[in-house]
MDAnalysis code that builds the backbone (N, CA, C; Angstrom):
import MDAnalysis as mda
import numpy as np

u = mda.Universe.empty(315, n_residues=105, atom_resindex=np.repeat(np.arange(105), 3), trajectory=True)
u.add_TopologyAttr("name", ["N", "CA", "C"] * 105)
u.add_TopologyAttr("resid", np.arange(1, 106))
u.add_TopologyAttr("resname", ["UNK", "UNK", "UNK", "UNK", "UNK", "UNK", "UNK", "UNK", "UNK", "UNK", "UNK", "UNK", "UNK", "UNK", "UNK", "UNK", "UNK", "UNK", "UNK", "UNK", "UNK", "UNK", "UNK", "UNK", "UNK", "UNK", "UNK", "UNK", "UNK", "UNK", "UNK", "UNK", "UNK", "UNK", "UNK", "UNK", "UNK", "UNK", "UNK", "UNK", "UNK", "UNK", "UNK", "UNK", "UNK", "UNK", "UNK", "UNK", "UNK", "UNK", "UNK", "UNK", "UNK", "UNK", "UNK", "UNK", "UNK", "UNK", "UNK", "UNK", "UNK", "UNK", "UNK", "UNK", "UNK", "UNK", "UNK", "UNK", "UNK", "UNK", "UNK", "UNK", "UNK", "UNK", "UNK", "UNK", "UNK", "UNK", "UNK", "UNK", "UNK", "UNK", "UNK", "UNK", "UNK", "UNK", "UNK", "UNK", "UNK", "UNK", "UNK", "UNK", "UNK", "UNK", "UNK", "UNK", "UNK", "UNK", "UNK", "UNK", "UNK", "UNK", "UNK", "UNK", "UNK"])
u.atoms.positions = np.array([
    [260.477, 78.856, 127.033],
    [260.002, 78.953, 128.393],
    [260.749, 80.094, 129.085],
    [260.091, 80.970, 129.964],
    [260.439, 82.083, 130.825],
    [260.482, 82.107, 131.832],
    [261.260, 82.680, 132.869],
    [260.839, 82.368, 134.012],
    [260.155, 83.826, 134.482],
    [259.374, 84.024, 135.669],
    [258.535, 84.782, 136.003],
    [258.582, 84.957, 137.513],
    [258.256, 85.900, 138.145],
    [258.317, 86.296, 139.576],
    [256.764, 87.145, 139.946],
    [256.059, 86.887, 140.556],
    [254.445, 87.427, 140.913],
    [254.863, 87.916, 142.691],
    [254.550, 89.077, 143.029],
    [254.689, 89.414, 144.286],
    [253.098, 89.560, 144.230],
    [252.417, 89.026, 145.808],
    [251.559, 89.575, 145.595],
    [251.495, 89.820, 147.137],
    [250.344, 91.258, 147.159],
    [250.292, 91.495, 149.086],
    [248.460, 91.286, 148.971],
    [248.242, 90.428, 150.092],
    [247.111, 90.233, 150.408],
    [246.113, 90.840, 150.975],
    [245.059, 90.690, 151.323],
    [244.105, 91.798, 152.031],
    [244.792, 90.647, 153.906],
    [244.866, 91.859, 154.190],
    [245.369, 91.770, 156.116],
    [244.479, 90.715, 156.797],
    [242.498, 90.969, 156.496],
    [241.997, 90.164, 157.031],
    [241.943, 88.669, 156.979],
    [242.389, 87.765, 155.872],
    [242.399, 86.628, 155.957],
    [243.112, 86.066, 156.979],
    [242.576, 85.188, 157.302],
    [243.390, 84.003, 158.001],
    [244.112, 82.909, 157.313],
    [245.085, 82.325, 157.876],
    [245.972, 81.128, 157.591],
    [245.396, 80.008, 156.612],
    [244.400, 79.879, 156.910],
    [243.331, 78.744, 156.116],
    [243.151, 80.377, 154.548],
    [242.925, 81.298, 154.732],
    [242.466, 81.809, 153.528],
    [243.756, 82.437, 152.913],
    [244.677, 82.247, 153.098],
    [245.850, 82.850, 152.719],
    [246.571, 81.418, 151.668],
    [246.760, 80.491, 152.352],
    [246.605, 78.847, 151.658],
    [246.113, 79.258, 150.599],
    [244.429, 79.033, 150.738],
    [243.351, 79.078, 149.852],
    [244.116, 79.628, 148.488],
    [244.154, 81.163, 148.647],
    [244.307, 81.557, 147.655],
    [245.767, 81.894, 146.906],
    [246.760, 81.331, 147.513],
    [248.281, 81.252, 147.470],
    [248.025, 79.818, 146.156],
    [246.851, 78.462, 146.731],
    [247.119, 77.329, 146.404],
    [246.201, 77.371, 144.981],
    [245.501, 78.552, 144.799],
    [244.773, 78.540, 143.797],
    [245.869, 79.170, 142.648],
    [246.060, 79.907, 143.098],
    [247.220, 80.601, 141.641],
    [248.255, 79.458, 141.646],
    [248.969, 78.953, 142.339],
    [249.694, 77.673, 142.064],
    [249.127, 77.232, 140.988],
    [247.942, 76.114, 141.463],
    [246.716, 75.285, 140.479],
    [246.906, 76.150, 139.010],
    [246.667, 77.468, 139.438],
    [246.266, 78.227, 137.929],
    [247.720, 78.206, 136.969],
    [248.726, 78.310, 137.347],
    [249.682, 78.326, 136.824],
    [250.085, 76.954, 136.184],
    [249.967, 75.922, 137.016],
    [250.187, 74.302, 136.162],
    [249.391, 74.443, 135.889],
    [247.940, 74.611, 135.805],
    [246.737, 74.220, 134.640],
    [246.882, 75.083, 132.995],
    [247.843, 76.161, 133.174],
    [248.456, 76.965, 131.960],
    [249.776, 76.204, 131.503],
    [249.850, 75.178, 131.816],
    [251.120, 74.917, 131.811],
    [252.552, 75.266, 131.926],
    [252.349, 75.894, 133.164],
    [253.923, 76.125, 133.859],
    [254.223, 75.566, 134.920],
    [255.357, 76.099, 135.601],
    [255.359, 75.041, 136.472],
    [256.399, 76.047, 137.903],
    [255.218, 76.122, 139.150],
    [256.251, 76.908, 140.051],
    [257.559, 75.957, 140.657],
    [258.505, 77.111, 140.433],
    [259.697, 76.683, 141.107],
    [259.817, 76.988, 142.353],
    [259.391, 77.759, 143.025],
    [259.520, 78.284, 144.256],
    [258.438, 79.324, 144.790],
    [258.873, 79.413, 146.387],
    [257.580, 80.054, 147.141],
    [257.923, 80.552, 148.362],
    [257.895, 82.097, 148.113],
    [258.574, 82.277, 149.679],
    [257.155, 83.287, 150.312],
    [257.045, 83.318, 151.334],
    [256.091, 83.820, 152.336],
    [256.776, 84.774, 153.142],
    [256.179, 86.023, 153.349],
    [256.848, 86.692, 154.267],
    [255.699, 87.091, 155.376],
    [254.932, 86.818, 154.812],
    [253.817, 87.484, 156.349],
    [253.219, 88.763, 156.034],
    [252.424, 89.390, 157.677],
    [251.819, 90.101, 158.218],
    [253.072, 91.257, 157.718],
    [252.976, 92.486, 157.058],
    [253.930, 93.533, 157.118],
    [253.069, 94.600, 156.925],
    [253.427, 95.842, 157.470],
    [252.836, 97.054, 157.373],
    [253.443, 97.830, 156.055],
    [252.292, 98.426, 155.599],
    [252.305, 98.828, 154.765],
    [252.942, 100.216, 154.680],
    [253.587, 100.510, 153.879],
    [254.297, 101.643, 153.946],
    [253.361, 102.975, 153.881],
    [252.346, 102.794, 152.978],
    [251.063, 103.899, 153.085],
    [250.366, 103.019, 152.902],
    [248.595, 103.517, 153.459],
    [247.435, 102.516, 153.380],
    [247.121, 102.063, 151.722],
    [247.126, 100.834, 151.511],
    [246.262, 100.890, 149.896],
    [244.818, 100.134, 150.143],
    [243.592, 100.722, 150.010],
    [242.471, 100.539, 150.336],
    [242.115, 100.179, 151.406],
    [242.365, 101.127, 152.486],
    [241.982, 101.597, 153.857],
    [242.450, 100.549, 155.038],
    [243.879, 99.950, 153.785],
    [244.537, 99.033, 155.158],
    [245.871, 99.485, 155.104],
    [246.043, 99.075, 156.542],
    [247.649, 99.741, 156.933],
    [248.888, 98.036, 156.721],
    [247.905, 96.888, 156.789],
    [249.229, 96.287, 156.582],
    [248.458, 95.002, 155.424],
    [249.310, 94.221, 155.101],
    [248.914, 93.080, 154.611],
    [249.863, 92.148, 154.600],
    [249.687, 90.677, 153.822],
    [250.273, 89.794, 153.556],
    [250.781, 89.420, 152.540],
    [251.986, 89.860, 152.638],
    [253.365, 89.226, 151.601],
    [253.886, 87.697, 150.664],
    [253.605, 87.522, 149.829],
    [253.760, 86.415, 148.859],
    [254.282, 86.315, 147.594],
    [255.154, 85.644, 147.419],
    [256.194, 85.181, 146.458],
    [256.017, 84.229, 145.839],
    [255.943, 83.978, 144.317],
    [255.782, 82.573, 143.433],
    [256.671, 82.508, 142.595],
    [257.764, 82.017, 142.354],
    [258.762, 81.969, 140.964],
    [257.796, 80.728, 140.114],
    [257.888, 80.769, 138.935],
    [257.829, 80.019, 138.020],
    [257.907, 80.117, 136.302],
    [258.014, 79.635, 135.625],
    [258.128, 79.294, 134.290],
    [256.575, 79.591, 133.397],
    [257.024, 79.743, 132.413],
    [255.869, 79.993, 131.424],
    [255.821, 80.473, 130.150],
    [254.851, 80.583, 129.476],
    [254.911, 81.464, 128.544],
    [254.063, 82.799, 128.585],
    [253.671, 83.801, 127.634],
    [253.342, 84.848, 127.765],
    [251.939, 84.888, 127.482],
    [251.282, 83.446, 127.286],
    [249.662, 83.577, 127.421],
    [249.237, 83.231, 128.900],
    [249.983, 82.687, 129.418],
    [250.026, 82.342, 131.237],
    [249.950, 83.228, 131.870],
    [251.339, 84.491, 131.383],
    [251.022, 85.489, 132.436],
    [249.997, 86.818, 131.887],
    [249.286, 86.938, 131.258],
    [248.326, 87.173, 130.503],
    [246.786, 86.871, 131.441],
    [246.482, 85.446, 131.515],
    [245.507, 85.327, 132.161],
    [245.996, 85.203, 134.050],
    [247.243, 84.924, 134.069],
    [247.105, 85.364, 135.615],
    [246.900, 86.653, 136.108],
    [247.489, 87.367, 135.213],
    [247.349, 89.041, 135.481],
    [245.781, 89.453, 135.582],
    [245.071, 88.489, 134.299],
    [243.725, 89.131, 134.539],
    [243.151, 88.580, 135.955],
    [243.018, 87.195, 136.148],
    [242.867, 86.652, 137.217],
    [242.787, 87.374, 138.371],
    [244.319, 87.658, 138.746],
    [244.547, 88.586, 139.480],
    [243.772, 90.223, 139.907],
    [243.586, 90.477, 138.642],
    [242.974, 91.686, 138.650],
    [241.883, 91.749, 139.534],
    [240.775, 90.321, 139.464],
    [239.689, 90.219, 139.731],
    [239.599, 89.549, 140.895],
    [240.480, 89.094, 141.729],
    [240.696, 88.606, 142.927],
    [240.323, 89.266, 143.897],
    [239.247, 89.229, 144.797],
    [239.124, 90.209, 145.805],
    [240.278, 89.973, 147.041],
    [240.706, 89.113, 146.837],
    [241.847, 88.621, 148.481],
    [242.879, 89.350, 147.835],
    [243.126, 90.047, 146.623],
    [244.551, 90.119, 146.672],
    [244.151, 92.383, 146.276],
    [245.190, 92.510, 146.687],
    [245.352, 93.740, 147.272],
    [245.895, 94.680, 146.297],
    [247.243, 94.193, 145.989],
    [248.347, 94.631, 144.901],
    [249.191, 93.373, 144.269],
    [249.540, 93.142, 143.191],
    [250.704, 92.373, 142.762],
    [251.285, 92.744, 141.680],
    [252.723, 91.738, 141.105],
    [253.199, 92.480, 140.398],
    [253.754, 91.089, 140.073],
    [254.009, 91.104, 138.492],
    [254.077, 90.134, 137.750],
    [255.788, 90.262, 137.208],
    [256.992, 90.096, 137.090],
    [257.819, 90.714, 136.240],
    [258.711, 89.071, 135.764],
    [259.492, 89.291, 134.886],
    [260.433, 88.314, 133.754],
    [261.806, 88.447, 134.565],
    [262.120, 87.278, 134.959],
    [263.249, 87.152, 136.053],
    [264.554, 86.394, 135.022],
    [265.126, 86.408, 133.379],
    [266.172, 86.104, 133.103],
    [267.048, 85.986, 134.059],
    [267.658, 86.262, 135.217],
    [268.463, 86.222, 136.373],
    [268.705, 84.561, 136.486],
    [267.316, 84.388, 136.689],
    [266.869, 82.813, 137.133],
    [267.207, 81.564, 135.664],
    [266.989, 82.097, 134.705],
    [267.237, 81.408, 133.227],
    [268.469, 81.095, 133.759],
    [269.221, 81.910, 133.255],
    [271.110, 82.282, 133.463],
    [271.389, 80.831, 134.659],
    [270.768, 81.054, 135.995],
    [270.927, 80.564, 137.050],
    [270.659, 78.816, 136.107],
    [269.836, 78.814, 135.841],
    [269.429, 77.335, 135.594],
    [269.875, 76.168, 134.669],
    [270.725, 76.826, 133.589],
    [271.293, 77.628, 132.156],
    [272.210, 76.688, 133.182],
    [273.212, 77.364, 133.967],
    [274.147, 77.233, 134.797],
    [274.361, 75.515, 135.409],
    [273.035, 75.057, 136.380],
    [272.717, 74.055, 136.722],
    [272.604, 72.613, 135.922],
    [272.140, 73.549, 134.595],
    [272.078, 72.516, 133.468],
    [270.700, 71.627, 133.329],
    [269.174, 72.332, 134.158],
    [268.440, 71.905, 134.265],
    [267.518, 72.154, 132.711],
])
């Protein structure tokens, strides 16, 4: 098991109810692959440093969790095909192993 970190920035126009939506769907997608998120941080409304597809800001989202490498495989594609999501980025957080390793979980 691995642990994993997904940033993803949203399209600006959703609202609160569609930001959920699709925050709670990649959750779902991730335990239905069998992993399991550890954590979830939200940062909001932020402007974008340059426009990426003719928006100046979007919405900021964070998922830690566990997995293996056919999980992040189909989230990536998933992702790809998501129209709510804007940009993300998938990367292997050993940091967090070490950390847990530590805890003794």
């Amino acid at each position: 098991m691995r642990y994993y970190e997904t940033m993803m920035i949203l399209k600006s126009s959703l609202d609160h109810e569609g930001t959920e939506g699709v925050i709670t769907n990649f959750k779902g997608l991730i335990q239905k692959l069998g992993g399991k998120v550890i954590d979830e941080e939200r940062w909001g409304r932020r402007k974008l440093a340059y426009p990426i597809k003719h928006q100046e800001s979007g919405i900021y989202a964070i998922l830690y969790f566990t997995g293996e490498g056919d999980l992040v495989k189909e989230l990536d594609r998933v992702m790809k095909i998501t129209d709510e999501v804007t940009r993300y980025r998938i990367v292997k957080r050993d940091d967090l192993l070490k950390k847990s390793l530590m805890r003794g979980e």
